[in-house]
C-alpha positions in Angstrom: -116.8 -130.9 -42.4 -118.8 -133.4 -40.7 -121.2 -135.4 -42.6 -124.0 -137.2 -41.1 -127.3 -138.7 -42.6 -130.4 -140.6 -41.0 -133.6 -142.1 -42.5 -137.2 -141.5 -40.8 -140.9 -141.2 -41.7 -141.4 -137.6 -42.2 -138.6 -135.4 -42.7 -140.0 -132.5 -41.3 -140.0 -133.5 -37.9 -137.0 -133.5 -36.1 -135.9 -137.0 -34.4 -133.8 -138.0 -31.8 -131.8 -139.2 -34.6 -130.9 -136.2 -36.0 -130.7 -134.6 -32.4 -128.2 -137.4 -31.3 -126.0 -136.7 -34.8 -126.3 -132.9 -33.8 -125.2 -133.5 -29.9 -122.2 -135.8 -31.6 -120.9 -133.0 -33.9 -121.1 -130.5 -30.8 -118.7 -132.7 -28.9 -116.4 -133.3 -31.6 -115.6 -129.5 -32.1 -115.7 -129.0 -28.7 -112.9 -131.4 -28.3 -111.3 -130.0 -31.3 -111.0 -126.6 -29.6 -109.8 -128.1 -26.5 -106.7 -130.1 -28.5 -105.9 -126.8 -30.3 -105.8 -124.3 -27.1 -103.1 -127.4 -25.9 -101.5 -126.9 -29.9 -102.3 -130.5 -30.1 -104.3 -130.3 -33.4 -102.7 -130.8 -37.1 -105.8 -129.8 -39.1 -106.4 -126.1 -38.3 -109.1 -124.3 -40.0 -111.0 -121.0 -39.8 -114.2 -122.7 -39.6 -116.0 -126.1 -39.2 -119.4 -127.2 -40.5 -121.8 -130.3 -39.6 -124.2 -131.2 -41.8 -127.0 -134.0 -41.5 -129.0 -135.3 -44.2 -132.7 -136.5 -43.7 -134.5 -138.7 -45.5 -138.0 -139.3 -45.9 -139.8 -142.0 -47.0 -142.1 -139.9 -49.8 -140.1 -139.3 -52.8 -141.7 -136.5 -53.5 -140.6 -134.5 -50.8 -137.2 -132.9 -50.8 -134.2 -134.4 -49.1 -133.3 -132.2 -46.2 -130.0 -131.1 -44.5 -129.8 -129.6 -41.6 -126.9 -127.0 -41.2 -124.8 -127.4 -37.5 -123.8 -123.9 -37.6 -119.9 -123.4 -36.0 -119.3 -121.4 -33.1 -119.4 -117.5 -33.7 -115.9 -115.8 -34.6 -114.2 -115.0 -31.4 -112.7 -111.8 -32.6 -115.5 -109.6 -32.6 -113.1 -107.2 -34.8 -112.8 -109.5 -37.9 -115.4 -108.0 -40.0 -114.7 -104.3 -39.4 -111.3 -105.3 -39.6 -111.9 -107.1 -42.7 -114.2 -104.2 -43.9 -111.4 -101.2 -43.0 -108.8 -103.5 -45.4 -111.1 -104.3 -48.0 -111.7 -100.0 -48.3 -108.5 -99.0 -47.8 -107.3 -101.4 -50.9 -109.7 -100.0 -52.7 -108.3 -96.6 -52.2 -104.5 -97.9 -52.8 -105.8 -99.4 -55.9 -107.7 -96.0 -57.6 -105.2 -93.7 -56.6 -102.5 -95.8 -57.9 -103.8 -96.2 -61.1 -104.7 -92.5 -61.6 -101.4 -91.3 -60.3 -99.1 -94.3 -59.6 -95.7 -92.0 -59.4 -97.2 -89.6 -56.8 -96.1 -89.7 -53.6 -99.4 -90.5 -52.2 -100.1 -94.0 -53.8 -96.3 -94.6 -52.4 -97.7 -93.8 -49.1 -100.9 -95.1 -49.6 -99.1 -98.8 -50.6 -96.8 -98.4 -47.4 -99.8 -98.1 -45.1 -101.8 -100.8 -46.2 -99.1 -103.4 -46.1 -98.7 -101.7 -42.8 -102.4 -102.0 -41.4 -102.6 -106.1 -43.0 -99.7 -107.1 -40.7 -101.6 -105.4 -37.2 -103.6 -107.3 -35.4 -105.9 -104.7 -34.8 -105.4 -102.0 -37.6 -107.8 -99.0 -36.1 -104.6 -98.7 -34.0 -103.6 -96.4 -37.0 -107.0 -94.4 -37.5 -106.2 -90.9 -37.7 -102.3 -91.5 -38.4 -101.7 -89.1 -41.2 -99.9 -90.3 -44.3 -96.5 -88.1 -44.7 -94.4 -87.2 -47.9 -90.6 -88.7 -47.8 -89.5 -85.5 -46.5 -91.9 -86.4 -43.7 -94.0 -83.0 -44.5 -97.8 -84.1 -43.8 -99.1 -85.2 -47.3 -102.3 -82.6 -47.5 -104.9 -82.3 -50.5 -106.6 -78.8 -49.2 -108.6 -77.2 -51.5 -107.8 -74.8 -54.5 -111.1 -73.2 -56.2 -114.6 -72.9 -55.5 -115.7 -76.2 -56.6 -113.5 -77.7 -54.2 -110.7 -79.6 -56.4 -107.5 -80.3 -54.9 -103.9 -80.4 -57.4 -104.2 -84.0 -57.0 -106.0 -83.8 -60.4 -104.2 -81.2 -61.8 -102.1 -82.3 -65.1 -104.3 -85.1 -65.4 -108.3 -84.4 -66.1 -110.8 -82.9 -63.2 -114.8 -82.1 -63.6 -114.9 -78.5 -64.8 -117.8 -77.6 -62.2 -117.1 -80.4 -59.5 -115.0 -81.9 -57.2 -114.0 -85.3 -59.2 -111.4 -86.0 -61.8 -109.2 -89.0 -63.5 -107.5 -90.0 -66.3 -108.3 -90.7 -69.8 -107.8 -93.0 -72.4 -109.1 -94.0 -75.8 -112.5 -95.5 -76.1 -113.4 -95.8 -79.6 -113.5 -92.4 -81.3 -114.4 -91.1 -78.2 -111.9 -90.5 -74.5 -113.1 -92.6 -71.8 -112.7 -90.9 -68.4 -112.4 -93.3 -64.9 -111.6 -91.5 -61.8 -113.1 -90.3 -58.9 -114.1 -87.9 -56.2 -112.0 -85.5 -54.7 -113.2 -86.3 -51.6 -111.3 -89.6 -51.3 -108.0 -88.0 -51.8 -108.3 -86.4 -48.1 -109.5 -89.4 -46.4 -106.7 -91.5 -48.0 -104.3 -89.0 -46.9 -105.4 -88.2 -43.2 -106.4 -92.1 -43.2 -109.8 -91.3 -41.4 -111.2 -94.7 -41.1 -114.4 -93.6 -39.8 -115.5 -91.3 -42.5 -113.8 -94.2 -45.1 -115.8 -96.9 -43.3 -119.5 -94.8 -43.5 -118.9 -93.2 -46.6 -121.4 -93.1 -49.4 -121.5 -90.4 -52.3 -124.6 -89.5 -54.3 -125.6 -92.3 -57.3 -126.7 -90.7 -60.5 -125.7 -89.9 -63.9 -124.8 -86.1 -65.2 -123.7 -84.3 -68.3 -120.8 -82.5 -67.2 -117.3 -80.9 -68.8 -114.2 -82.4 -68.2 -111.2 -80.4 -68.1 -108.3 -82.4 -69.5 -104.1 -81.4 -69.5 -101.8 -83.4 -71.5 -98.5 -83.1 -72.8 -97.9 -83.1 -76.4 -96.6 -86.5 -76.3 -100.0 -87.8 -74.8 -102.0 -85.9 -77.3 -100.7 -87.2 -80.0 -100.6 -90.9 -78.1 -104.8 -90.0 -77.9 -105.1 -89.5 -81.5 -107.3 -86.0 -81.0 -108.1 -83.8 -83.8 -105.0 -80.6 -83.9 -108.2 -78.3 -83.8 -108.3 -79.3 -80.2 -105.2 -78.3 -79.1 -104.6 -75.0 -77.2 -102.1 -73.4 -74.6 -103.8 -73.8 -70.9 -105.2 -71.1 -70.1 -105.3 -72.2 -66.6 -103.2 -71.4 -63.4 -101.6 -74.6 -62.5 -100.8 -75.4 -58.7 -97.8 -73.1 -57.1 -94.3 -74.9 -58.0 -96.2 -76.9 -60.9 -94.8 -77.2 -64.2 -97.5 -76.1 -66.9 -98.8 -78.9 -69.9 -98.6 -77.9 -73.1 -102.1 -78.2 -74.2 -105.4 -78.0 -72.5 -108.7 -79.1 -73.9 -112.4 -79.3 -72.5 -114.7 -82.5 -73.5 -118.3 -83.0 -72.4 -119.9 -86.2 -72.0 -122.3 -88.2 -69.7 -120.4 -89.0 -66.4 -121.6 -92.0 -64.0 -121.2 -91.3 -60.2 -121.1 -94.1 -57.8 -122.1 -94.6 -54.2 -118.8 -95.8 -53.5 -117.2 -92.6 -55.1 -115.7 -93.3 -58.6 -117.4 -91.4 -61.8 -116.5 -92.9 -65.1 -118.4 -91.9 -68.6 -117.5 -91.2 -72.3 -116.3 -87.6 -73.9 -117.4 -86.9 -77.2 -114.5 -85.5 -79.4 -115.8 -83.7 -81.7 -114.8 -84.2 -85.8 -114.5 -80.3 -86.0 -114.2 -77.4 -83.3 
């Protein structure tokens, strides 16, 4: 940062002053770019900021400073760049939490320490993720309401394509999660459709459909009246849950494609 300050009638008019501070700061980082393209310069930095400070002589108008704004990024990439690695974090992050033992937040993990060592990391758009049998990892889907299995043993919207997991939320099951959707771009790492997408905002009553194991019911705390064998097919080469159980609540969809909300457990059923 360079700090410069000058003193003048009316502040609001620019002075040669302030241009001759301005023209000084310009040839300082000019000559600071010139020492580092020779590796000659021991403060690097990302960027570098002038600033000059005018003041008037009414004290009742404002001090001023006047911004020297540093030379544009050179890598036109950055903020794409910056943009692809902020999204595809946010996928790692999600589908780790709702399925951290699958093979597809392994994957998922891989890649993105992957893509923040490339220079350029579209050079892997399109790059399919793979299973450690190096099978393509796929998410096609299952029923009409396009789900895929990724959700299945865990808790998927009965009449849409979103699921999760749940947890306790007072006397209630709080469900976070999100769409379907962003299971297939994760795995066929389609940066364009990751970089433009945007779901539909709004807020729904919906039924969750929710599989545990008898261990995790009885972690929940839910009423024995709840508990019944599924009743649903689970995915080919899937081992069944022990109980399945079906909660409504209101469900919260985000434009950036997670759905969250609370499911009333009934006392009785």
């Amino acid at each position: 940062m360079e700090a410069k300050g000058c003193s003048t009638t009316d502040n609001s008019i620019k002075t040669p002053s302030v241009s001759k501070h301005k023209a000084d700061i310009a040839r300082k980082k000019q000559r600071i770019s010139q020492l580092e393209g020779q590796q000659n310069y021991r403060f690097p930095a990302n960027l570098r900021y002038g600033t000059i400070t005018v003041v008037g002589e009414d004290p009742s108008i404002p001090v001023r400073c006047v911004l020297v704004d540093p030379p544009a990024d050179p890598d036109s990439a950055a903020a794409p760049s910056l943009r692809l690695l902020q999204r595809m974090r946010f996928l790692r992050d999600w589908i780790s939490f709702v399925s951290p033992r699958s093979q597809l937040a392994s994957a998922l993990s891989t890649r993105v320490s992957a893509l923040q060592q490339l220079r350029d990391p579209f050079e892997l758009a399109g790059i399919p993720l793979r299973r450690g049998n190096n099978r393509l990892l796929e998410f096609p889907a299952i029923d009409l309401f396009r789900h895929t299995a990724f959700f299945y043993s865990k808790a998927w919207v009965s009449d849409g394509p979103a699921g999760g997991v749940v947890g306790r939320f007072g006397r209630n099951l709080l469900l976070l999660g999100f769409r379907d959707e962003l299971v297939g771009i994760a795995a066929a790492q389609d940066f364009d459709s990751l970089l433009q997408y945007s779901a539909p905002v709004g807020s729904l009553e919906k039924t969750v459909d929710i599989e545990l194991s008898a261990r995790r019911f009885r972690e929940l705390r839910l009423p024995e009246v709840l508990s019944r064998r599924s009743t649903k097919e689970p995915p080919q080469g899937a081992v069944p849950p022990a109980i399945h159980i079906s909660l409504a609540g209101q469900l919260h969809y985000t434009a950036e494609g997670l759905v969250f909300g609370a499911l009333r457990v009934p006392e009785s059923a």
